[in-house]
PDB file with one MODEL, atoms N, CA, C and O in Angstrom:
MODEL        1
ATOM      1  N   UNK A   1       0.861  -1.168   0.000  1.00  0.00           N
ATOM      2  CA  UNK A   1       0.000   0.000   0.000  1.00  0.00           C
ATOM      3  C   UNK A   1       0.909   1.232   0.000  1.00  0.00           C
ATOM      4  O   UNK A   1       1.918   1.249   0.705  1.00  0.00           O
ATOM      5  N   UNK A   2       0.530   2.368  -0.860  1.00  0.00           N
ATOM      6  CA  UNK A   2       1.130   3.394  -1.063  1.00  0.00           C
ATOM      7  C   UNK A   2       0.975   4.300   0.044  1.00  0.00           C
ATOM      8  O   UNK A   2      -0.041   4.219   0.734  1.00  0.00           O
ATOM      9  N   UNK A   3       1.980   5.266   0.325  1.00  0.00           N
ATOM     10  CA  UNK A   3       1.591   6.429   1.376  1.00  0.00           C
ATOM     11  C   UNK A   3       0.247   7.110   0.712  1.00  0.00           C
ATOM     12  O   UNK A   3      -0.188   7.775   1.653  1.00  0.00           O
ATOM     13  N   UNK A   4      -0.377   7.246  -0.064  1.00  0.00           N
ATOM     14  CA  UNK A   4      -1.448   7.903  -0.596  1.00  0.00           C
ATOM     15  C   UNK A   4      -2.698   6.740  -0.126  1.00  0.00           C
ATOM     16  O   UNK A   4      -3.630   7.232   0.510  1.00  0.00           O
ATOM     17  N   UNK A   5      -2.744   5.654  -0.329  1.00  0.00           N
ATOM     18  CA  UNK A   5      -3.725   4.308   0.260  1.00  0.00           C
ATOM     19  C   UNK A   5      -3.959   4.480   1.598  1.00  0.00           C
ATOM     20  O   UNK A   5      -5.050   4.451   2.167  1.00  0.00           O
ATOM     21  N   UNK A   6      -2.436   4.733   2.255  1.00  0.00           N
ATOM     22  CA  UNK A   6      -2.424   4.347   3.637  1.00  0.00           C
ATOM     23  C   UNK A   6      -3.273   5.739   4.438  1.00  0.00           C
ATOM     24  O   UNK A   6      -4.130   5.547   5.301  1.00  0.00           O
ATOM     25  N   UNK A   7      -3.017   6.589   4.152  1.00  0.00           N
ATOM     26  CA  UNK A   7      -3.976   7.971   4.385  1.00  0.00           C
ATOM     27  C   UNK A   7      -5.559   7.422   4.133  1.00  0.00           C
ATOM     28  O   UNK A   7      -6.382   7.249   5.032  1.00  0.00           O
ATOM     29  N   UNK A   8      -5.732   7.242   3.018  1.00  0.00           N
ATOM     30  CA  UNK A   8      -7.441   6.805   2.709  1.00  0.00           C
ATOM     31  C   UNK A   8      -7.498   5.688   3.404  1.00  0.00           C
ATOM     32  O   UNK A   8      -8.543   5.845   4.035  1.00  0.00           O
ATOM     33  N   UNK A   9      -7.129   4.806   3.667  1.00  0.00           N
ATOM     34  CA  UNK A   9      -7.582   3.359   4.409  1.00  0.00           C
ATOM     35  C   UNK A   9      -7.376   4.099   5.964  1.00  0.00           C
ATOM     36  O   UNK A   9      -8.141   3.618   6.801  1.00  0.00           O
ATOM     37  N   UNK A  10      -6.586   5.044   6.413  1.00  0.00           N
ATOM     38  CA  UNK A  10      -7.002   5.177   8.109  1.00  0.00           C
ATOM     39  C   UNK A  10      -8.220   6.420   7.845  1.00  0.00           C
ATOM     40  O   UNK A  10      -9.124   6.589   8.662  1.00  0.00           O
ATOM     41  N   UNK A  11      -8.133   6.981   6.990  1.00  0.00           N
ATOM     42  CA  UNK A  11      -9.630   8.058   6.662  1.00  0.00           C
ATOM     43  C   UNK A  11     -10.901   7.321   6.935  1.00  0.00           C
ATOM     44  O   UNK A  11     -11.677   7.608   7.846  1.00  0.00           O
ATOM     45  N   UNK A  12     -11.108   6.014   5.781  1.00  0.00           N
ATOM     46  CA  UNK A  12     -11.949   5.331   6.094  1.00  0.00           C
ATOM     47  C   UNK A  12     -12.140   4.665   7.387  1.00  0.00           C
ATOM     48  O   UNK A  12     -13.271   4.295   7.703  1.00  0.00           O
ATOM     49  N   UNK A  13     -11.212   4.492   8.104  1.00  0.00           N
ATOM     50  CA  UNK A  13     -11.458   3.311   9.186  1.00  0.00           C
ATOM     51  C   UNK A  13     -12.608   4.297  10.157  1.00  0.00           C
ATOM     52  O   UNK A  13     -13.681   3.982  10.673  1.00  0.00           O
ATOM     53  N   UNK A  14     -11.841   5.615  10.133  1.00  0.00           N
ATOM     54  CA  UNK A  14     -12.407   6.670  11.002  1.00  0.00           C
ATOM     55  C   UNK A  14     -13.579   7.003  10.383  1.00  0.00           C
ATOM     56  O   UNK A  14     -14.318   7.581  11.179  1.00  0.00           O
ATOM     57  N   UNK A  15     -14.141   6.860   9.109  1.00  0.00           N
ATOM     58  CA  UNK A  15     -15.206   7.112   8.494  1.00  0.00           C
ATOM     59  C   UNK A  15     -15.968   6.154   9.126  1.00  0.00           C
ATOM     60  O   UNK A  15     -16.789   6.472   9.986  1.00  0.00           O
ATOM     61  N   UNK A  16     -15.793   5.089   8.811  1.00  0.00           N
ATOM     62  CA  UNK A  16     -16.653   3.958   9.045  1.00  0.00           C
ATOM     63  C   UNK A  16     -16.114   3.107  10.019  1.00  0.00           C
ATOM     64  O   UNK A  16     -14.944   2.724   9.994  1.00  0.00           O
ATOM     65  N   UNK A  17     -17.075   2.747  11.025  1.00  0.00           N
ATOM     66  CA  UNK A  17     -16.520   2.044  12.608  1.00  0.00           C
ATOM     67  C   UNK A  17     -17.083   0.404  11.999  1.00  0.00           C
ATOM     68  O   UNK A  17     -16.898  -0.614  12.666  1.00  0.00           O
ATOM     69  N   UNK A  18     -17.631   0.399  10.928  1.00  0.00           N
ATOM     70  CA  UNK A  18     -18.494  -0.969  10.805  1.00  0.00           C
ATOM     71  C   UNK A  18     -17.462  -2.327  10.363  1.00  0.00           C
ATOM     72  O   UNK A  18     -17.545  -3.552  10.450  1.00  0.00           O
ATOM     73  N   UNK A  19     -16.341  -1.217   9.784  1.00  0.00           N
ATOM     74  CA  UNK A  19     -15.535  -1.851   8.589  1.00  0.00           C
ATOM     75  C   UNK A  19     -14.407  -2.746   9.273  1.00  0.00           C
ATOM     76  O   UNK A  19     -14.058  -2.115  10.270  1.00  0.00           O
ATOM     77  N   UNK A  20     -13.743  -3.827   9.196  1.00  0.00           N
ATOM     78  CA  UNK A  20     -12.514  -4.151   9.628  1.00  0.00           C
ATOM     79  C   UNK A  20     -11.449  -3.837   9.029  1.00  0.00           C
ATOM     80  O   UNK A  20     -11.521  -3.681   7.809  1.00  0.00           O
ATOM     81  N   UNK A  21     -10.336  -3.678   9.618  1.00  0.00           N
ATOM     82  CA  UNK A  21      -9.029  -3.190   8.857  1.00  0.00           C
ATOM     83  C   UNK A  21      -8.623  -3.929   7.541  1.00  0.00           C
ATOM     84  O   UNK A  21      -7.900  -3.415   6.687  1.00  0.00           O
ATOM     85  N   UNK A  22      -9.165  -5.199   7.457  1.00  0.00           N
ATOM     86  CA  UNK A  22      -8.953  -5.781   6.172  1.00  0.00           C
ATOM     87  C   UNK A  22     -10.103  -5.217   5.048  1.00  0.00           C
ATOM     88  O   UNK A  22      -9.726  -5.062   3.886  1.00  0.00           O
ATOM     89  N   UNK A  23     -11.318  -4.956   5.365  1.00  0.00           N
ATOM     90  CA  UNK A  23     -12.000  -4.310   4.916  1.00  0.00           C
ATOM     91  C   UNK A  23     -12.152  -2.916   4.304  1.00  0.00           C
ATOM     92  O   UNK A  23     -12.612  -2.401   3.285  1.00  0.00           O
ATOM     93  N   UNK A  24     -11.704  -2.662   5.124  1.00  0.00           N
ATOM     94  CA  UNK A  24     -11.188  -1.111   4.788  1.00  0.00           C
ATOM     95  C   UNK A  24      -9.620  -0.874   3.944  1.00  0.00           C
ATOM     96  O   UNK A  24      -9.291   0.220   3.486  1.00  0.00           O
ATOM     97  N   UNK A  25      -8.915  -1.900   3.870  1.00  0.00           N
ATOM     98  CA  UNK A  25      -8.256  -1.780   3.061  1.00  0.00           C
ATOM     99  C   UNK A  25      -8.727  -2.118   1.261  1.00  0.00           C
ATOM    100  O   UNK A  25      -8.573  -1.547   0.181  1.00  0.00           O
ATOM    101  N   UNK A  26      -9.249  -3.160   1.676  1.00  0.00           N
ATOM    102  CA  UNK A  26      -9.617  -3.506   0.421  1.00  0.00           C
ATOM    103  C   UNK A  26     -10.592  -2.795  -0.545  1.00  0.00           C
ATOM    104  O   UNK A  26     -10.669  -2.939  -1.765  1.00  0.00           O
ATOM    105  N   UNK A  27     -11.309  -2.010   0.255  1.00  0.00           N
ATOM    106  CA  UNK A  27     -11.870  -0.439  -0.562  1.00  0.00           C
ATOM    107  C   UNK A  27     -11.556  -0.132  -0.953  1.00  0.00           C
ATOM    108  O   UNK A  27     -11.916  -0.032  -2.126  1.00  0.00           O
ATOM    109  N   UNK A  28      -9.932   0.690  -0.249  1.00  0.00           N
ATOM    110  CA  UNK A  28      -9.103   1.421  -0.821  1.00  0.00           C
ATOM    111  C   UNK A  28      -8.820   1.353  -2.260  1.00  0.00           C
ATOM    112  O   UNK A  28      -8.907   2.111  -3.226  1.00  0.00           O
ATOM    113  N   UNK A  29      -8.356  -0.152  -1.967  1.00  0.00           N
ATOM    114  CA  UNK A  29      -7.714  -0.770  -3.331  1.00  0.00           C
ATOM    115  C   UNK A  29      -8.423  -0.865  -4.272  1.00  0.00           C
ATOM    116  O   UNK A  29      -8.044  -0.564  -5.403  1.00  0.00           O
ATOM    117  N   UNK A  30      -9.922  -1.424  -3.926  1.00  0.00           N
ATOM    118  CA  UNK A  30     -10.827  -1.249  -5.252  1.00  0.00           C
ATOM    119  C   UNK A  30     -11.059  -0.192  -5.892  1.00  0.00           C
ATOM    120  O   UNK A  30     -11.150  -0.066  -7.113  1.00  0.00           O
ATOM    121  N   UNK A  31     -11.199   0.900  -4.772  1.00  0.00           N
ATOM    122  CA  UNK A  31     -11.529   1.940  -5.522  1.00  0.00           C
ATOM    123  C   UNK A  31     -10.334   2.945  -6.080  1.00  0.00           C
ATOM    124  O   UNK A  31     -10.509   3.958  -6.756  1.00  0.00           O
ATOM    125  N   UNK A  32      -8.994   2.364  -5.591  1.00  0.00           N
ATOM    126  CA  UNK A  32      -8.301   3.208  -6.102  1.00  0.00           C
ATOM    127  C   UNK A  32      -8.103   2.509  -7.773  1.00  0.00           C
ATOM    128  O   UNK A  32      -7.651   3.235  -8.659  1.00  0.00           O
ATOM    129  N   UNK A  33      -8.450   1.197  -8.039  1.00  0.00           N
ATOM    130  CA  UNK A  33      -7.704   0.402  -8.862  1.00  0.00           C
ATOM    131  C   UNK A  33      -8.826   0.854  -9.944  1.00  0.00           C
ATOM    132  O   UNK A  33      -8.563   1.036 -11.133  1.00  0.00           O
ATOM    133  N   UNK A  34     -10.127   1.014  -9.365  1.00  0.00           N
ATOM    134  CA  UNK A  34     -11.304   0.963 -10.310  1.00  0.00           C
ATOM    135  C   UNK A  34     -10.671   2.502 -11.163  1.00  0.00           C
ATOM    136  O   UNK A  34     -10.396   2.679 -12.349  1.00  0.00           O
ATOM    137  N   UNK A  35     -10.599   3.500  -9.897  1.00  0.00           N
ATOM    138  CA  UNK A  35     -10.910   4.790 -10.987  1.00  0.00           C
ATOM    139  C   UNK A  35      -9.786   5.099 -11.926  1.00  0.00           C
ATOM    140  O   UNK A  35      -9.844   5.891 -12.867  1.00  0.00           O
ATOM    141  N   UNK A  36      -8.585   4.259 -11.498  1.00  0.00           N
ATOM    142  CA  UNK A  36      -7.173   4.192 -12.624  1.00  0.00           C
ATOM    143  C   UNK A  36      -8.062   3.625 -13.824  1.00  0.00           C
ATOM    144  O   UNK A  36      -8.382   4.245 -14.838  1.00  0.00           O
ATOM    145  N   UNK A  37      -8.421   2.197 -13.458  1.00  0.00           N
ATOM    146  CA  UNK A  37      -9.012   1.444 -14.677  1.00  0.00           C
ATOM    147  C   UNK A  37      -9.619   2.222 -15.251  1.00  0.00           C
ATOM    148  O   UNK A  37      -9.198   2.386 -16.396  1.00  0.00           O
ATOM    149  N   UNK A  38     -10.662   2.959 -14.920  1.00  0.00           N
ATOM    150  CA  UNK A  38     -11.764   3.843 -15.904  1.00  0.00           C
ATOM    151  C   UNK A  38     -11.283   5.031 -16.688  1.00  0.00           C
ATOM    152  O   UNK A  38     -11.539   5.410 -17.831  1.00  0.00           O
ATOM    153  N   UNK A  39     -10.413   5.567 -15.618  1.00  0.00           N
ATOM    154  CA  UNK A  39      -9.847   6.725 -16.474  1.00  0.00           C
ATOM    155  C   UNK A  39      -8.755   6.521 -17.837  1.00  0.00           C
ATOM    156  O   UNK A  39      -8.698   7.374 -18.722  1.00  0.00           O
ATOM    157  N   UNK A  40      -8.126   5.583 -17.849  1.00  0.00           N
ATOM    158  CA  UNK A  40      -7.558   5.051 -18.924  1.00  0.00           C
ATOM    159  C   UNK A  40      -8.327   4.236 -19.787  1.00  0.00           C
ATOM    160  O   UNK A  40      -7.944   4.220 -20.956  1.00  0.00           O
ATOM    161  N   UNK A  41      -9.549   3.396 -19.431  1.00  0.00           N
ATOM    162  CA  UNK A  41     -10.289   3.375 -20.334  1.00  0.00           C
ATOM    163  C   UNK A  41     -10.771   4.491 -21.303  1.00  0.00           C
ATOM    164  O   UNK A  41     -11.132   4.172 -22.436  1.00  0.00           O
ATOM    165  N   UNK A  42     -10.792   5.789 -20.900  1.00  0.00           N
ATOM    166  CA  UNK A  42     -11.860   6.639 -21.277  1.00  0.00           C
ATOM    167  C   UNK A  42     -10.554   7.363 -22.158  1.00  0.00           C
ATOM    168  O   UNK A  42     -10.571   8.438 -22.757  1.00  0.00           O
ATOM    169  N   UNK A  43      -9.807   6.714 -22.063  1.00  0.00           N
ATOM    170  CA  UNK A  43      -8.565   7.474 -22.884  1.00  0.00           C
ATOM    171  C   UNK A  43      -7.502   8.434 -22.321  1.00  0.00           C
ATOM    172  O   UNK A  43      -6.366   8.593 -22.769  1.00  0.00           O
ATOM    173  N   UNK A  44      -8.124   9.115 -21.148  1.00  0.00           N
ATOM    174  CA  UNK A  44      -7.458   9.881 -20.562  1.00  0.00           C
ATOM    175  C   UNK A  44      -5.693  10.062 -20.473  1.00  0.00           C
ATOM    176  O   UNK A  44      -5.048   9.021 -20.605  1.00  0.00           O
ATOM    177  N   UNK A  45      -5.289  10.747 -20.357  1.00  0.00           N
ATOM    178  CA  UNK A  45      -3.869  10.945 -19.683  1.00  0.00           C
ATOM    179  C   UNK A  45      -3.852  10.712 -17.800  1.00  0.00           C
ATOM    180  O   UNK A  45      -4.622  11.010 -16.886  1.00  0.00           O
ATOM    181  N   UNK A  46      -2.458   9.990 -17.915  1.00  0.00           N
ATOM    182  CA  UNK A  46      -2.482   9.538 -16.314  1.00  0.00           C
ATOM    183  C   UNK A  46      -2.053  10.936 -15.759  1.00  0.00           C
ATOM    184  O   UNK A  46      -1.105  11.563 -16.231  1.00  0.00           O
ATOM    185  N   UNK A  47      -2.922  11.430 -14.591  1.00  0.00           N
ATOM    186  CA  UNK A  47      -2.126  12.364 -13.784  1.00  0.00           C
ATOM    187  C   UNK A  47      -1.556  12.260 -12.783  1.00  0.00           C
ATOM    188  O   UNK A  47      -1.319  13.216 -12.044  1.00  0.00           O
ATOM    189  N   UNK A  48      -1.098  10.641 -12.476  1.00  0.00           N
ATOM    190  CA  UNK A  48      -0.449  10.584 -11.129  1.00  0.00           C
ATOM    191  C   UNK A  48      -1.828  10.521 -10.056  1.00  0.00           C
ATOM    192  O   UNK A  48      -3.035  10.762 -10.062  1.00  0.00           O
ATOM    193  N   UNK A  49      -0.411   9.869  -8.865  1.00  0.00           N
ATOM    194  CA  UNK A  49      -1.292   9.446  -7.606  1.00  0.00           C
ATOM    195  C   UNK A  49      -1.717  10.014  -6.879  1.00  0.00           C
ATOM    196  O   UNK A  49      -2.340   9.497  -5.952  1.00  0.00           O
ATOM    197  N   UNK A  50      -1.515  11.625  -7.034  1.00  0.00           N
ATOM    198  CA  UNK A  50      -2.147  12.680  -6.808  1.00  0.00           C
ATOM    199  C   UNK A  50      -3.553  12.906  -6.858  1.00  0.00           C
ATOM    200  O   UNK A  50      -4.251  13.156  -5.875  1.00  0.00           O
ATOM    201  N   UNK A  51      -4.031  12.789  -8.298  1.00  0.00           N
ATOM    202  CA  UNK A  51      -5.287  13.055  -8.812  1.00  0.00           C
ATOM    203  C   UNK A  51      -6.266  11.782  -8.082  1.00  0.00           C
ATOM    204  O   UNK A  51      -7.367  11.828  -7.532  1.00  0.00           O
ATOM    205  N   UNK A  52      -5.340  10.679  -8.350  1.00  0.00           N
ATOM    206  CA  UNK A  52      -6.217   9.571  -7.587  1.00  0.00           C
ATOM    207  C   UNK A  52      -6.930   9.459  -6.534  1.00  0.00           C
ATOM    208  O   UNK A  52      -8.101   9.134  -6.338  1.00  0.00           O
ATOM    209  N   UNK A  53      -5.663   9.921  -5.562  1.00  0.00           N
ATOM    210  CA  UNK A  53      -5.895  10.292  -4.370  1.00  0.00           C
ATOM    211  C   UNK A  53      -7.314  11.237  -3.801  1.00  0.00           C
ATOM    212  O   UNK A  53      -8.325  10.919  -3.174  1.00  0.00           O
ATOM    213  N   UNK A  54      -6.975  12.101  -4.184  1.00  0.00           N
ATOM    214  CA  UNK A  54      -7.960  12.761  -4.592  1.00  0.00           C
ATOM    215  C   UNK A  54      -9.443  13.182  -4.901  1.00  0.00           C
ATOM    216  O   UNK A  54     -10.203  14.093  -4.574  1.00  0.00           O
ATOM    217  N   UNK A  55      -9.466  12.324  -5.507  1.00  0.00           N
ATOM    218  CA  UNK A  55     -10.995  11.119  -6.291  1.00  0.00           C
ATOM    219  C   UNK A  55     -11.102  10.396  -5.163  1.00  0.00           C
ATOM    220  O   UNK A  55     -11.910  10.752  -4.306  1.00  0.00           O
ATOM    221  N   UNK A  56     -10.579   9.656  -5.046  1.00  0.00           N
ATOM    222  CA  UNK A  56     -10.831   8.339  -3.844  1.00  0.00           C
ATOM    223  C   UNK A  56     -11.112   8.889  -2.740  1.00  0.00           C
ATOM    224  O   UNK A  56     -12.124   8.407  -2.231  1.00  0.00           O
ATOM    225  N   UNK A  57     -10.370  10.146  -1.841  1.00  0.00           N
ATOM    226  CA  UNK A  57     -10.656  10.537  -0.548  1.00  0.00           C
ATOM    227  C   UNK A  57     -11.893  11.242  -0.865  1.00  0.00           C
ATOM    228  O   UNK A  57     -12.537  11.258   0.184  1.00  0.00           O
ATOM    229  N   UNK A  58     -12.866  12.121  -2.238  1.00  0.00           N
ATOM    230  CA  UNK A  58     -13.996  12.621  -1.962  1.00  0.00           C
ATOM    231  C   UNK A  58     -14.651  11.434  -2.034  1.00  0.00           C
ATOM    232  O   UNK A  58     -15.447  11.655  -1.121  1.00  0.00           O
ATOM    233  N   UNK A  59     -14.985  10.141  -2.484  1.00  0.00           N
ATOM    234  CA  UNK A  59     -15.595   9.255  -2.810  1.00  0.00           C
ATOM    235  C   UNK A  59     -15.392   8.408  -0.796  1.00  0.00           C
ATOM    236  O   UNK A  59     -16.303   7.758  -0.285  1.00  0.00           O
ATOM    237  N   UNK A  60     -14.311   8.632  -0.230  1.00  0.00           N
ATOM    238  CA  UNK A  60     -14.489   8.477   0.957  1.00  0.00           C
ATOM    239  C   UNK A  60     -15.241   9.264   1.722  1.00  0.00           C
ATOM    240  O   UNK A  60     -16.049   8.669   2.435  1.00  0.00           O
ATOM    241  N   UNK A  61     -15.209  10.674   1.801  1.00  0.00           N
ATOM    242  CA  UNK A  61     -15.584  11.306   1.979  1.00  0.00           C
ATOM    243  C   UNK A  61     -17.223  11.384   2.204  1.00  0.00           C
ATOM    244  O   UNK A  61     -17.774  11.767   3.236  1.00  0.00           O
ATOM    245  N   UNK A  62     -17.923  10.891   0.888  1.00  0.00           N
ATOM    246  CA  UNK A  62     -19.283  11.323   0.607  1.00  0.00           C
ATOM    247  C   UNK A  62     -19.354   9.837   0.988  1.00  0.00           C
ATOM    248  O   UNK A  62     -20.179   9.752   1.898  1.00  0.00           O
ATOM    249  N   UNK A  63     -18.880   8.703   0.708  1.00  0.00           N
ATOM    250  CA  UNK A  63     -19.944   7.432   0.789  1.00  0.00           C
ATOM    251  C   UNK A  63     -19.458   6.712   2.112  1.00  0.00           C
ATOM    252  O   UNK A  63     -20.181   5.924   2.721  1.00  0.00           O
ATOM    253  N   UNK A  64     -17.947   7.103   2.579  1.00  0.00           N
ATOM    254  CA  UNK A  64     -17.037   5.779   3.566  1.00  0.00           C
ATOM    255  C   UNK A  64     -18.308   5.560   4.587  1.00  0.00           C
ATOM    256  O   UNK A  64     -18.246   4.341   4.743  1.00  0.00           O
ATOM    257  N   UNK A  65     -19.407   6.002   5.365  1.00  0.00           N
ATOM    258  CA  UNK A  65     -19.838   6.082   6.140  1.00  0.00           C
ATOM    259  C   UNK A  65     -20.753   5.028   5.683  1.00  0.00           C
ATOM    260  O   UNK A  65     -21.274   4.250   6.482  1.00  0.00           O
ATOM    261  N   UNK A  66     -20.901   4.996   4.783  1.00  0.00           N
ATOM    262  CA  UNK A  66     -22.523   3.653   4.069  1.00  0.00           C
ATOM    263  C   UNK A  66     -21.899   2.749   3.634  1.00  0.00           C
ATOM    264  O   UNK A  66     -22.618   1.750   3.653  1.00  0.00           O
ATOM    265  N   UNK A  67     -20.455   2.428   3.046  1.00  0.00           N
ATOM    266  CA  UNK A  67     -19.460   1.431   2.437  1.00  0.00           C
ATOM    267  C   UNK A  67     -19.923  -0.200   2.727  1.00  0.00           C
ATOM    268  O   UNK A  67     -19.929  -1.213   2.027  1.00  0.00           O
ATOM    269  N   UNK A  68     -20.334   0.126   4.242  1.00  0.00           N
ATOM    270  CA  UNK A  68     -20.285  -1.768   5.020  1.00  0.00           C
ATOM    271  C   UNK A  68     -21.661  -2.273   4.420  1.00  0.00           C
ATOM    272  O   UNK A  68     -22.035  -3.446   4.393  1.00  0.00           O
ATOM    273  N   UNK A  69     -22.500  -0.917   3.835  1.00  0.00           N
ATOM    274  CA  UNK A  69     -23.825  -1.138   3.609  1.00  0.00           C
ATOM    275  C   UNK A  69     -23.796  -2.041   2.257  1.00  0.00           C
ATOM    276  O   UNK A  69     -24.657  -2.903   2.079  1.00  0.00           O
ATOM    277  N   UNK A  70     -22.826  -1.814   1.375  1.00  0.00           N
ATOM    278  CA  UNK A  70     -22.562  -2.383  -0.323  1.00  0.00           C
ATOM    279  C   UNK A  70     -22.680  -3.802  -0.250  1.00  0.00           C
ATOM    280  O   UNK A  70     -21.999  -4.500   0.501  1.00  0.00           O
ATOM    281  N   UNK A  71     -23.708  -4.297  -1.180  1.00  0.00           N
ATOM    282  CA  UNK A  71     -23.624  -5.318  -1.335  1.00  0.00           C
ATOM    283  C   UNK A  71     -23.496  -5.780  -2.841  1.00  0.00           C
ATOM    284  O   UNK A  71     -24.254  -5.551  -3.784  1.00  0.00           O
ATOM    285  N   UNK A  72     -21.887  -6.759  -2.775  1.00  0.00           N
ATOM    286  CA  UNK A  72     -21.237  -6.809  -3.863  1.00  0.00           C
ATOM    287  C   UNK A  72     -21.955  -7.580  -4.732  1.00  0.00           C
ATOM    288  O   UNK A  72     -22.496  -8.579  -4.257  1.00  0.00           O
ATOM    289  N   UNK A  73     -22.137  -7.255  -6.360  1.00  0.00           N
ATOM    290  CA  UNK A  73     -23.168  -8.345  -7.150  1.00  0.00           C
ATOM    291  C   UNK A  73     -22.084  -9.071  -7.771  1.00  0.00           C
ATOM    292  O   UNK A  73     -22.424 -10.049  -8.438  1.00  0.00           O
ATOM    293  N   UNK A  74     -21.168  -8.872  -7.715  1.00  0.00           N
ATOM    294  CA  UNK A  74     -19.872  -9.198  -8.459  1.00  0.00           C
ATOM    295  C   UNK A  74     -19.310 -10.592  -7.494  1.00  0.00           C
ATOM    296  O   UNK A  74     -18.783 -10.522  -6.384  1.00  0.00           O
ATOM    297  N   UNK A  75     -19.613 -11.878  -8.315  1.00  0.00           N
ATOM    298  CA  UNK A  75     -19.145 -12.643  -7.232  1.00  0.00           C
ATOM    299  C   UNK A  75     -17.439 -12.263  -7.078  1.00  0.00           C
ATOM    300  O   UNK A  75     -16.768 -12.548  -6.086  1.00  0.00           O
ATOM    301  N   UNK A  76     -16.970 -11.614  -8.207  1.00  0.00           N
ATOM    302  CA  UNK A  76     -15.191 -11.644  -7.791  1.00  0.00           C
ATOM    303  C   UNK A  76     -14.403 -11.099  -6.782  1.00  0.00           C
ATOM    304  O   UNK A  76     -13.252 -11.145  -6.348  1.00  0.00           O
ATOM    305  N   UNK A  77     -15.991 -10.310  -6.485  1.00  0.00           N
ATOM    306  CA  UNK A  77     -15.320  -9.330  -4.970  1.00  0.00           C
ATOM    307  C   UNK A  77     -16.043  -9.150  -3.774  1.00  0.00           C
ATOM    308  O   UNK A  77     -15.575  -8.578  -2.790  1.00  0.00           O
ATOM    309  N   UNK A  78     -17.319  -9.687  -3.850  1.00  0.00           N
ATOM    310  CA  UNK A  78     -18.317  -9.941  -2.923  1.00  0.00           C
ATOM    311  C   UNK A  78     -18.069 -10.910  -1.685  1.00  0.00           C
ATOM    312  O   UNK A  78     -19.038 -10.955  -0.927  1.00  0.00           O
ATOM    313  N   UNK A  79     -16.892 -11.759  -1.283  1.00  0.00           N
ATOM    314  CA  UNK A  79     -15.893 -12.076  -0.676  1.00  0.00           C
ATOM    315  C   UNK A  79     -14.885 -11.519  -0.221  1.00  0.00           C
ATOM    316  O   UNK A  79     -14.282 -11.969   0.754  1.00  0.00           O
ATOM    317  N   UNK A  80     -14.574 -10.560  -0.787  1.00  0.00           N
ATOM    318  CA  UNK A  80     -13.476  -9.641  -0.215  1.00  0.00           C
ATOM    319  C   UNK A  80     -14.551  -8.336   0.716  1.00  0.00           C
ATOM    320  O   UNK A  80     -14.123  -7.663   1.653  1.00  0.00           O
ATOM    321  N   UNK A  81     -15.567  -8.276   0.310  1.00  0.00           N
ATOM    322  CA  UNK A  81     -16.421  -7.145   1.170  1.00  0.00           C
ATOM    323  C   UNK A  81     -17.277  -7.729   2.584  1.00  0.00           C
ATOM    324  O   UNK A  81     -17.310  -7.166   3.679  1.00  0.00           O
ATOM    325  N   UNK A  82     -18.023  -9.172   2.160  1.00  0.00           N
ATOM    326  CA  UNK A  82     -18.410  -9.434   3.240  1.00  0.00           C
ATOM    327  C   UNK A  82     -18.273  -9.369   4.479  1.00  0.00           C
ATOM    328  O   UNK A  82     -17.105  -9.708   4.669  1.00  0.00           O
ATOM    329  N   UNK A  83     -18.802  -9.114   5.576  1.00  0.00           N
ATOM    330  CA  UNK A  83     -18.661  -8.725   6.699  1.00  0.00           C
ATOM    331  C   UNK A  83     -17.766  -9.633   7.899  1.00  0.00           C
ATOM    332  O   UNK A  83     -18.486 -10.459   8.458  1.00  0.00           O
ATOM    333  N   UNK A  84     -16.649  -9.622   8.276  1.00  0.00           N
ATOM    334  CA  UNK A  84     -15.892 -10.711   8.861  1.00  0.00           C
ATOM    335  C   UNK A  84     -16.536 -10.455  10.751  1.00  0.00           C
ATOM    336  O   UNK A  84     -17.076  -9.510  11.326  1.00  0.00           O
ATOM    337  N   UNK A  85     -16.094 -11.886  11.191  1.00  0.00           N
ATOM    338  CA  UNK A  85     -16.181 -11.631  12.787  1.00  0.00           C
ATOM    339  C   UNK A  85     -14.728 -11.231  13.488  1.00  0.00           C
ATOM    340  O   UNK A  85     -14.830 -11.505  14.684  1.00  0.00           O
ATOM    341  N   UNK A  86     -14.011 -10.933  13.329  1.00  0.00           N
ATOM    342  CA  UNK A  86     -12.938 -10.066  13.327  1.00  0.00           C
ATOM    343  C   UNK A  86     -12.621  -8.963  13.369  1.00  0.00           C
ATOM    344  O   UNK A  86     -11.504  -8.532  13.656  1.00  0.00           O
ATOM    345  N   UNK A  87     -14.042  -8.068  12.944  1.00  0.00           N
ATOM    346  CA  UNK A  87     -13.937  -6.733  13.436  1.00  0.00           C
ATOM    347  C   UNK A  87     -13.014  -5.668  13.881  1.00  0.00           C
ATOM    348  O   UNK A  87     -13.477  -5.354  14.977  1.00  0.00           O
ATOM    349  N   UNK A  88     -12.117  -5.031  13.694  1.00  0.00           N
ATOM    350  CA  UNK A  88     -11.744  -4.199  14.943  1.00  0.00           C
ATOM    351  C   UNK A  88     -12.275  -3.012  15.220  1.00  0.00           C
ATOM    352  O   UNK A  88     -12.698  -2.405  14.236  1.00  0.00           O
ATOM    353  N   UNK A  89     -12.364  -2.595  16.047  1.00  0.00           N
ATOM    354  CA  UNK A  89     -13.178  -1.809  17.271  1.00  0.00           C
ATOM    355  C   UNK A  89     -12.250   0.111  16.759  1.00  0.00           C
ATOM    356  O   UNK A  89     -12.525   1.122  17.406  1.00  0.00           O
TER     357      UNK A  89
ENDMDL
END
C-alpha cells in the first residue's frame, strides 16, 4: 500500500466504525484500482497518484460512512467485502 492508500484506508477506518481493517483496506484498493481502470479506459492521460488520491478521498468522503452497507453483485469481490467476525473496534 502506497503512502497515498495508507492515508485513505485510516480516513476510512475513522469514516466507518463498521468496517474491519482488512476491509477497509480492500476499498481502498478497489476503488483506487477501479478509478485508474476507468480513467484510462476513457482514454485519458495519467495524472499521477495525486489526482487519484484525490478522487478516492472525496468518494471516501461522501460514501465511507454507508461502504459496510454495499452489497457486492460481483461474485469476484463480494468475498473480499463481506462482513468478517474479526472486526476491529
Amino acid at each position: 500500500m502506497n503512502e497515498y492508500q495508507q492515508k485513505l484506508y485510516e480516513l476510512l477506518l475513522e469514516k466507518n466504525k463498521m468496517l474491519s481493517a482488512s476491509q477497509a483496506q480492500t476499498w481502498i484498493e478497489l476503488l483506487w484500482e477501479d478509478f485508474e481502470a476507468t480513467y484510462a479506459k476513457a482514454g485519458r492521460e495519467y495524472k499521477g497518484a495525486e489526482m487519484t488520491e484525490r478522487i478516492v478521498r472525496q468518494w471516501v468522503e461522501n460514501h465511507g460512512s454507508r461502504l459496510h452497507e454495499f452489497v457486492a453483485n460481483n461474485p469476484k469481490y463480494k468475498h473480499l467485502l463481506e462482513q468478517d467476525t474479526k472486526k476491529l473496534n
